[in-house]
N, CA, C and O atoms as CSV, one atom per row, in Angstrom:
chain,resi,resn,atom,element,x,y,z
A,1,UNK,N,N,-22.440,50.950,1.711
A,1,UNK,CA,C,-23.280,50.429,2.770
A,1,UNK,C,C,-22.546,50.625,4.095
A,1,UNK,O,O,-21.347,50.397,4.254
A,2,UNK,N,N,-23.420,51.087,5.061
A,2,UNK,CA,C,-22.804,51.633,6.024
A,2,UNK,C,C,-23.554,50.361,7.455
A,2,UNK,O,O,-24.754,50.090,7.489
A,3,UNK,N,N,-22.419,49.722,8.568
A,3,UNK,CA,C,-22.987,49.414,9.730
A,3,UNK,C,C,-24.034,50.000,10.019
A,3,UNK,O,O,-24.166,51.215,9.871
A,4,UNK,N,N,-25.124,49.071,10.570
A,4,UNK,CA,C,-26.270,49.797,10.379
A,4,UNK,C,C,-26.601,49.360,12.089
A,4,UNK,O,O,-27.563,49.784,12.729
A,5,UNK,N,N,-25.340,48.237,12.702
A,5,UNK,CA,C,-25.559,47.316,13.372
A,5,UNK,C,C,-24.578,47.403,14.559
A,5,UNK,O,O,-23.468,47.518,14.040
A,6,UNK,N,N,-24.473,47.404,15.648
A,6,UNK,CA,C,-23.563,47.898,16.655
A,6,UNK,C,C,-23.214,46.744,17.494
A,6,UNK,O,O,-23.882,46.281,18.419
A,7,UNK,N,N,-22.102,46.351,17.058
A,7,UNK,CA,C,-21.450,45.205,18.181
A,7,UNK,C,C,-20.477,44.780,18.314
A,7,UNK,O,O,-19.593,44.849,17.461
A,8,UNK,N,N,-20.320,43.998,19.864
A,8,UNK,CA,C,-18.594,44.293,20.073
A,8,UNK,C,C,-17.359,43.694,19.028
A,8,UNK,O,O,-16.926,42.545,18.943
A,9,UNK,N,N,-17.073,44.600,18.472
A,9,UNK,CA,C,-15.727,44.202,17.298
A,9,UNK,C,C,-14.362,43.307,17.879
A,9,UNK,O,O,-13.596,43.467,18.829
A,10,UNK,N,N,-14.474,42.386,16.898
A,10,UNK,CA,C,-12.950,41.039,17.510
A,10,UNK,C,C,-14.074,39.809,17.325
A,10,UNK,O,O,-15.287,39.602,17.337
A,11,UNK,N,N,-12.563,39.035,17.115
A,11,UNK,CA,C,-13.134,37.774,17.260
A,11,UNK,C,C,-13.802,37.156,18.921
A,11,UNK,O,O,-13.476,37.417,20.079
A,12,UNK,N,N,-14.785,36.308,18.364
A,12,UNK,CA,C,-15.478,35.951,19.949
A,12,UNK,C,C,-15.561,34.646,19.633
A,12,UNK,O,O,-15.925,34.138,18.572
A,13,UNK,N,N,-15.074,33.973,20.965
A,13,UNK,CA,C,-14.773,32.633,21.214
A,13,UNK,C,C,-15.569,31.635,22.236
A,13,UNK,O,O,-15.395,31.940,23.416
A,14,UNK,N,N,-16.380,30.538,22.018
A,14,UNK,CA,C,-17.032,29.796,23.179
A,14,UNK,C,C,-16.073,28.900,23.789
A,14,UNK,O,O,-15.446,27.958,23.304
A,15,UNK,N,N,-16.096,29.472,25.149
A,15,UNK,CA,C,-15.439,28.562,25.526
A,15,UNK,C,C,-16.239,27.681,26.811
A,15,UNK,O,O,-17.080,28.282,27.479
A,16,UNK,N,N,-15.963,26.417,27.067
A,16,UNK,CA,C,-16.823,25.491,28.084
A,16,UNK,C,C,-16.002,25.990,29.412
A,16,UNK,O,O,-14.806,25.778,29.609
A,17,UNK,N,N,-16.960,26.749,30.345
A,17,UNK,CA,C,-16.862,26.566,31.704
A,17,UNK,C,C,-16.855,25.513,32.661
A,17,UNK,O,O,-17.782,24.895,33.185
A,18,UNK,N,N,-15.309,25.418,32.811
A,18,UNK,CA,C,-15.222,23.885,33.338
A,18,UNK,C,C,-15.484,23.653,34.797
A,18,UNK,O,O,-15.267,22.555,35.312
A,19,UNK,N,N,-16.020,24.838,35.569
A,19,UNK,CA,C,-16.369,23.852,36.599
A,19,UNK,C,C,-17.870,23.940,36.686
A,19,UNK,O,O,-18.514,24.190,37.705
A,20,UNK,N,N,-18.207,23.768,35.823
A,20,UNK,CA,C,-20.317,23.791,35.462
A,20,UNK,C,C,-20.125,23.131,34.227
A,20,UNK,O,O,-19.286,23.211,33.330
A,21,UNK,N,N,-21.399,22.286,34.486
A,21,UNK,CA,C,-22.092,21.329,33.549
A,21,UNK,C,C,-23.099,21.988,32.527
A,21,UNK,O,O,-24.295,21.875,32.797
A,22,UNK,N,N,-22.779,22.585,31.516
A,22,UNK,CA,C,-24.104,22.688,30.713
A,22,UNK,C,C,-24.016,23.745,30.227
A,22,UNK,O,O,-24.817,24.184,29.402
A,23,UNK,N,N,-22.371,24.730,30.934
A,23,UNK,CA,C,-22.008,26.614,30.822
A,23,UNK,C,C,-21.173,26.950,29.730
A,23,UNK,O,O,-20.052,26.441,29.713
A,24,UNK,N,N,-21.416,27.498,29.071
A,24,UNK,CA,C,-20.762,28.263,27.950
A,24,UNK,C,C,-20.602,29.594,27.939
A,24,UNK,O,O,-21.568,30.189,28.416
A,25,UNK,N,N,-19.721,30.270,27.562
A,25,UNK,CA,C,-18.983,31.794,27.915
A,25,UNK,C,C,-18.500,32.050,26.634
A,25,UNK,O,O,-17.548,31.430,26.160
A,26,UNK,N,N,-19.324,33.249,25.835
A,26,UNK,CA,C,-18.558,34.004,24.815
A,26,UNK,C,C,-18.253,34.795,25.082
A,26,UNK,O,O,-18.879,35.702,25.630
A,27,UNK,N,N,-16.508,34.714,24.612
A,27,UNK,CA,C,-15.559,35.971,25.429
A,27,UNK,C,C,-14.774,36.809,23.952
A,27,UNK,O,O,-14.330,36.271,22.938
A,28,UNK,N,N,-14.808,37.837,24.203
A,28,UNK,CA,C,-13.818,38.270,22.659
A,28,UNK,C,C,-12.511,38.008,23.020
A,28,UNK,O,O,-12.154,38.207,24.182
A,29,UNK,N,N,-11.687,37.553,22.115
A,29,UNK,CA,C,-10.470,36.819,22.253
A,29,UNK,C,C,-9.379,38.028,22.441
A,29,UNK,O,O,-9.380,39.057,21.765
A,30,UNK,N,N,-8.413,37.700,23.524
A,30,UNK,CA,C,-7.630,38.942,24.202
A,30,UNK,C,C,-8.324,40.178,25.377
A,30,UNK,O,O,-7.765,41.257,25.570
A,31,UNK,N,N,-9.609,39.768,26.069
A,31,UNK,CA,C,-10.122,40.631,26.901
A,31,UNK,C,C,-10.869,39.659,27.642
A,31,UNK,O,O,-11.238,38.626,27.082
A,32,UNK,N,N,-11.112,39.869,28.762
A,32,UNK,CA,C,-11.641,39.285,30.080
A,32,UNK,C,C,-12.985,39.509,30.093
A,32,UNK,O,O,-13.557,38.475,30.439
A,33,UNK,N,N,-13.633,40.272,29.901
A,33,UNK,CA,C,-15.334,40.131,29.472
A,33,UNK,C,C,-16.230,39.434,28.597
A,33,UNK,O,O,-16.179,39.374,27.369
A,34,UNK,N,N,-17.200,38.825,29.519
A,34,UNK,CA,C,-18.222,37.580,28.833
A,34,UNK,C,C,-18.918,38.750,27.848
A,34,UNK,O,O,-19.070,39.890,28.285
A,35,UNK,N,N,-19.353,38.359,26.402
A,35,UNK,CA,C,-19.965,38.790,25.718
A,35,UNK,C,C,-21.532,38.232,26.167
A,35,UNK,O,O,-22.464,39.012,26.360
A,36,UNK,N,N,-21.638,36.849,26.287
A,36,UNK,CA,C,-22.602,36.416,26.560
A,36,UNK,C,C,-22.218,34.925,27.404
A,36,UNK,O,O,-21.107,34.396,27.376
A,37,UNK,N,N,-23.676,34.290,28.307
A,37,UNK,CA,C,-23.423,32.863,29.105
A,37,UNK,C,C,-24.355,32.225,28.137
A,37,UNK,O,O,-25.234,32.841,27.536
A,38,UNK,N,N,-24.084,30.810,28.010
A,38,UNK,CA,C,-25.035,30.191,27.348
A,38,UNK,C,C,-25.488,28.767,28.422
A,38,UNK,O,O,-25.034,27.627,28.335
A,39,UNK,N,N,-25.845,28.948,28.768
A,39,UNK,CA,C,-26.669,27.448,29.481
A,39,UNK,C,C,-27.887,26.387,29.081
A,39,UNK,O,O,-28.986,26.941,29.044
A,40,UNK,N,N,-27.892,25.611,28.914
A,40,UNK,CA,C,-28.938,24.378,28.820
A,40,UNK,C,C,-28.979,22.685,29.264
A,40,UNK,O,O,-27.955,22.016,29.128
A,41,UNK,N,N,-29.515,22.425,29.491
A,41,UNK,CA,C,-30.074,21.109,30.221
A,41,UNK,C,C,-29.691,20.082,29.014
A,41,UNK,O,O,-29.311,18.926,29.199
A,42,UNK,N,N,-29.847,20.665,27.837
A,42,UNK,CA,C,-30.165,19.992,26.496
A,42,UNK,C,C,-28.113,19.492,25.725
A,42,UNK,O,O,-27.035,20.059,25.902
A,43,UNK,N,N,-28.437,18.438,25.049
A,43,UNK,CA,C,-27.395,18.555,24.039
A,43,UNK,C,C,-26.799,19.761,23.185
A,43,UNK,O,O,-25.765,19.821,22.520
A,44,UNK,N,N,-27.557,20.475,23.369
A,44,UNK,CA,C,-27.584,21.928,21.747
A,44,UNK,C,C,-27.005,22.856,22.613
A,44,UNK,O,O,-27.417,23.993,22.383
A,45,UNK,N,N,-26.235,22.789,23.485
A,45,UNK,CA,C,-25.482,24.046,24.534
A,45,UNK,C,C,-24.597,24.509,23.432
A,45,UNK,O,O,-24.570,25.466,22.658
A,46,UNK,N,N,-23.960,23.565,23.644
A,46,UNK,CA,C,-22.555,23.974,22.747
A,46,UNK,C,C,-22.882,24.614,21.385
A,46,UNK,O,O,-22.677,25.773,21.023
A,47,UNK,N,N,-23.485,23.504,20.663
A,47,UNK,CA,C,-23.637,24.090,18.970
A,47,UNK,C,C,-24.105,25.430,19.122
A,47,UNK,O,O,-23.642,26.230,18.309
A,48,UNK,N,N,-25.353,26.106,20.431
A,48,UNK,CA,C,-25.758,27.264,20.453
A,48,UNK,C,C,-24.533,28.023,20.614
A,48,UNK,O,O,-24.163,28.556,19.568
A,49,UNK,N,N,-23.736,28.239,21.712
A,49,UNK,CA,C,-22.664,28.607,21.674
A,49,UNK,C,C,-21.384,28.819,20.500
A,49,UNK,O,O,-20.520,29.662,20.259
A,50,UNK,N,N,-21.711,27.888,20.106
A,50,UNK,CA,C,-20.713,28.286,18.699
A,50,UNK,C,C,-21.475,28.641,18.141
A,50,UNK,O,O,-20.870,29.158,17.203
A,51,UNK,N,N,-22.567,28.794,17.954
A,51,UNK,CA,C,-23.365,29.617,16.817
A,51,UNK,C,C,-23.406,31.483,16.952
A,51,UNK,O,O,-23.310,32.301,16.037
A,52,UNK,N,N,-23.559,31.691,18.232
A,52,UNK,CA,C,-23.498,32.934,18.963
A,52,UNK,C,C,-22.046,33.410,18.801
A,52,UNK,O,O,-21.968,34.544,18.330
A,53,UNK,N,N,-20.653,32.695,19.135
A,53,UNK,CA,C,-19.656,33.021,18.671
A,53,UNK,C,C,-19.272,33.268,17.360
A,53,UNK,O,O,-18.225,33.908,17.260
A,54,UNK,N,N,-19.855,32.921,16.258
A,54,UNK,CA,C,-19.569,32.491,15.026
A,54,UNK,C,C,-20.778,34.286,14.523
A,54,UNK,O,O,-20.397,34.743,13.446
A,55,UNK,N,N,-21.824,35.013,15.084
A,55,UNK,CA,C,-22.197,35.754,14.394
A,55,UNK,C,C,-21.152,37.012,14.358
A,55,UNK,O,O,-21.618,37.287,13.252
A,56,UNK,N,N,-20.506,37.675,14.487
A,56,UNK,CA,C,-20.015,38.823,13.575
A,56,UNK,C,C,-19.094,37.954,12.434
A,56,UNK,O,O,-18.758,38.543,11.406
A,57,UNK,N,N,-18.849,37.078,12.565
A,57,UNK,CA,C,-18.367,36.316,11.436
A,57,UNK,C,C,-19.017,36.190,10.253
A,57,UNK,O,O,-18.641,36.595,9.153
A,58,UNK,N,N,-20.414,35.372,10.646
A,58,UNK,CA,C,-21.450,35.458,9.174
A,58,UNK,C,C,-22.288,36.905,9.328
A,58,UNK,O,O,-23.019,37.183,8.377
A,59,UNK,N,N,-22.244,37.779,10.372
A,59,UNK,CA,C,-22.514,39.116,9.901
A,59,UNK,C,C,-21.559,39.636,8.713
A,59,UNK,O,O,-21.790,39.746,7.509
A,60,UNK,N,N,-20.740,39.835,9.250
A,60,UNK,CA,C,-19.188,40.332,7.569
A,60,UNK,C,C,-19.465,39.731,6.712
A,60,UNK,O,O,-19.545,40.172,5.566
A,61,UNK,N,N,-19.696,38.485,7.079
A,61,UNK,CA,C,-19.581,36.985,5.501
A,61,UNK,C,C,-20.821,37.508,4.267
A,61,UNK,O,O,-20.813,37.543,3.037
A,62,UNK,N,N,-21.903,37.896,5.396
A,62,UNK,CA,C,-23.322,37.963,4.458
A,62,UNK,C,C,-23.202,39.267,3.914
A,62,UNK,O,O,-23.547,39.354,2.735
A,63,UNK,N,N,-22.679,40.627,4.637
A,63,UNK,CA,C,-22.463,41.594,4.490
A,63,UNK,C,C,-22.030,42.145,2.856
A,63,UNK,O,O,-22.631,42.860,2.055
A,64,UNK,N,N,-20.291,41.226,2.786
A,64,UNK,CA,C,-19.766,41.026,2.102
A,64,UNK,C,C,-20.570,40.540,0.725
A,64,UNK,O,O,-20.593,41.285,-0.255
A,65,UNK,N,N,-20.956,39.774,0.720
A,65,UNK,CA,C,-21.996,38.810,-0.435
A,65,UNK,C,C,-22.912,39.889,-0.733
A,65,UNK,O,O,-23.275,40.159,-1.878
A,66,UNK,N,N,-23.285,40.508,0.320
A,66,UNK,CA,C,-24.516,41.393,-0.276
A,66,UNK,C,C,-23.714,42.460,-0.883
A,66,UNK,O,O,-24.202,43.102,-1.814
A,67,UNK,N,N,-22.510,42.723,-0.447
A,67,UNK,CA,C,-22.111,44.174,-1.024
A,67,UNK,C,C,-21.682,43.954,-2.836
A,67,UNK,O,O,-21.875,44.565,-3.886
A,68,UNK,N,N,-21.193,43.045,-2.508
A,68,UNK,CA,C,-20.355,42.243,-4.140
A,68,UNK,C,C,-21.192,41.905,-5.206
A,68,UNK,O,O,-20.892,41.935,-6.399
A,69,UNK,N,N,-22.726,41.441,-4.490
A,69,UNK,CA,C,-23.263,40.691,-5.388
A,69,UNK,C,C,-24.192,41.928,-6.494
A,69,UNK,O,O,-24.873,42.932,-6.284
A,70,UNK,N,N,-23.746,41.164,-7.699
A,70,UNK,CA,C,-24.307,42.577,-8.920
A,70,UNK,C,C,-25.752,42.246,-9.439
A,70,UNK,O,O,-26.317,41.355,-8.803
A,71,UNK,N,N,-26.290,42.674,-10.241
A,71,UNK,CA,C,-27.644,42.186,-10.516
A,71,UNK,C,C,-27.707,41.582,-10.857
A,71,UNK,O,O,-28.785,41.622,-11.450
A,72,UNK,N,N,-26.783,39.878,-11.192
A,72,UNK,CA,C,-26.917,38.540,-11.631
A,72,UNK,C,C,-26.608,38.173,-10.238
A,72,UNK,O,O,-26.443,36.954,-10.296
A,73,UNK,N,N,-26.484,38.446,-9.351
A,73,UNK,CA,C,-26.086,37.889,-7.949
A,73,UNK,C,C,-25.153,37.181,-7.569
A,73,UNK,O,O,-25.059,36.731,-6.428
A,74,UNK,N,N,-24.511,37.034,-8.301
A,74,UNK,CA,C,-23.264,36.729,-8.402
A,74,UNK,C,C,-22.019,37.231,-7.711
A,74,UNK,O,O,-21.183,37.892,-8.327
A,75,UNK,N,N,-21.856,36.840,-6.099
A,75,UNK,CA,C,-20.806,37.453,-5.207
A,75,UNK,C,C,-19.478,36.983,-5.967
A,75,UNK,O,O,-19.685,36.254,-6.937
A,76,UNK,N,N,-17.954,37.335,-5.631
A,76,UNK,CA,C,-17.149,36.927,-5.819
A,76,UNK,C,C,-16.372,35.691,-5.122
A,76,UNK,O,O,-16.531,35.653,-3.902
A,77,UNK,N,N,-15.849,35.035,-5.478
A,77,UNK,CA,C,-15.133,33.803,-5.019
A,77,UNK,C,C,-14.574,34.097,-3.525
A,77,UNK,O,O,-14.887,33.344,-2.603
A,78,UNK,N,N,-13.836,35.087,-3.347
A,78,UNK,CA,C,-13.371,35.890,-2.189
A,78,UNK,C,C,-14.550,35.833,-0.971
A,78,UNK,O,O,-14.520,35.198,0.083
A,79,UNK,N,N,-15.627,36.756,-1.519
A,79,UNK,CA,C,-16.708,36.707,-0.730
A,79,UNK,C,C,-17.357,35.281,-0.211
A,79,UNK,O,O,-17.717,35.069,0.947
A,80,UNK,N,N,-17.426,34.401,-1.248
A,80,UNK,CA,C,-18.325,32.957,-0.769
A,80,UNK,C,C,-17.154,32.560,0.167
A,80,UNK,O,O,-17.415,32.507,1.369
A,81,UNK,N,N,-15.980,32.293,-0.214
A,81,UNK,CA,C,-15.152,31.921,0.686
A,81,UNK,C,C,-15.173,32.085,2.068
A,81,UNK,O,O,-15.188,31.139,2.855
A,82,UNK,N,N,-15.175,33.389,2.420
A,82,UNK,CA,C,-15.225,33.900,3.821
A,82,UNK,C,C,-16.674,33.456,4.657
A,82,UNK,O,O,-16.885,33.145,5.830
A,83,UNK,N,N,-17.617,33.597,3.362
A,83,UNK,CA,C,-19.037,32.905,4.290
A,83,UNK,C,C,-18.754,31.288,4.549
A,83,UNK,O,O,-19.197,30.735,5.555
A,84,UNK,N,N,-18.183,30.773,3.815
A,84,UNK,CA,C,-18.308,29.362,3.962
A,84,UNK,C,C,-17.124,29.253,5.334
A,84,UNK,O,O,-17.014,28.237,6.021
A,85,UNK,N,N,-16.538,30.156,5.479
A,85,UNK,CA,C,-15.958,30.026,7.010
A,85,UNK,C,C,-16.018,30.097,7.460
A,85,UNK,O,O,-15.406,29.480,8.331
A,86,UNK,N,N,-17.104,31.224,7.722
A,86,UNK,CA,C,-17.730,31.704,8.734
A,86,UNK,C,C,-18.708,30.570,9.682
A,86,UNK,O,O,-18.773,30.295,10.880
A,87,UNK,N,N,-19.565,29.992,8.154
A,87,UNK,CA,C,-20.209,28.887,8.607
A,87,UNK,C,C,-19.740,27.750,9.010
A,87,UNK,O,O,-20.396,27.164,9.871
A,88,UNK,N,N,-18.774,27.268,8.622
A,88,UNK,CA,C,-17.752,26.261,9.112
A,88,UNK,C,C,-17.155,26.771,11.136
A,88,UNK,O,O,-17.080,26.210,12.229
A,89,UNK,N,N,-16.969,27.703,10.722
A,89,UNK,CA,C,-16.745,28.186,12.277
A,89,UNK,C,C,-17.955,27.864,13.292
A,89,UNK,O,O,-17.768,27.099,14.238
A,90,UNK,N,N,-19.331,28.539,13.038
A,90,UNK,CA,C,-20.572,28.296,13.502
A,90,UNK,C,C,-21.005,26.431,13.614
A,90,UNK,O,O,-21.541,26.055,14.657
A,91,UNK,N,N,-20.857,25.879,13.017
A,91,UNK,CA,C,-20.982,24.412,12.745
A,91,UNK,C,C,-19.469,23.550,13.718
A,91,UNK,O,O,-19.535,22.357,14.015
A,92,UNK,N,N,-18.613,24.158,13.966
A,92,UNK,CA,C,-17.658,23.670,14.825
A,92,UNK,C,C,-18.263,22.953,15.857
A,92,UNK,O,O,-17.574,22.433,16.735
């Protein structure tokens, strides 16, 4: 199975823009460019923000599961692992 899917490679991190109320900045970790801003009025800034940081994470995680899993569906321990971190990361 080949990337079928094009996006910026590295870990990406939310971080709170501290001199704005409500601003979130996903940056890939070790480079100076916003991947994305996240803003809202609402409580759900942040969790959105870590959720947006957290996808090439459960992109690989699901990736993985799908590649492993055999015709009982059955991924390997290895594989669930990494999703359940992924999601744990996203849920931060």
């Amino acid at each position: 199975m080949t990337d079928k899917i094009n996006y910026t490679r590295g870990e990406w991190k939310a971080i709170k823009l501290r001199e704005s109320n409500g601003y979130w900045t996903i940056k890939l970790k070790g480079l100076s460019h916003d991947i994305a801003t996240v803003w809202s009025g609402h409580n759900e800034v942040e969790a959105n923000a870590q959720l947006i940081a957290s996808a090439p994470d459960l992109y690989e995680a699901a990736k993985q599961v799908s590649r492993e899993s055999g015709p009982d569906m059955s991924p390997s321990l290895g594989a669930i692992d990494d999703l359940r971190e992924a999601l744990a990361k996203a849920e931060n």
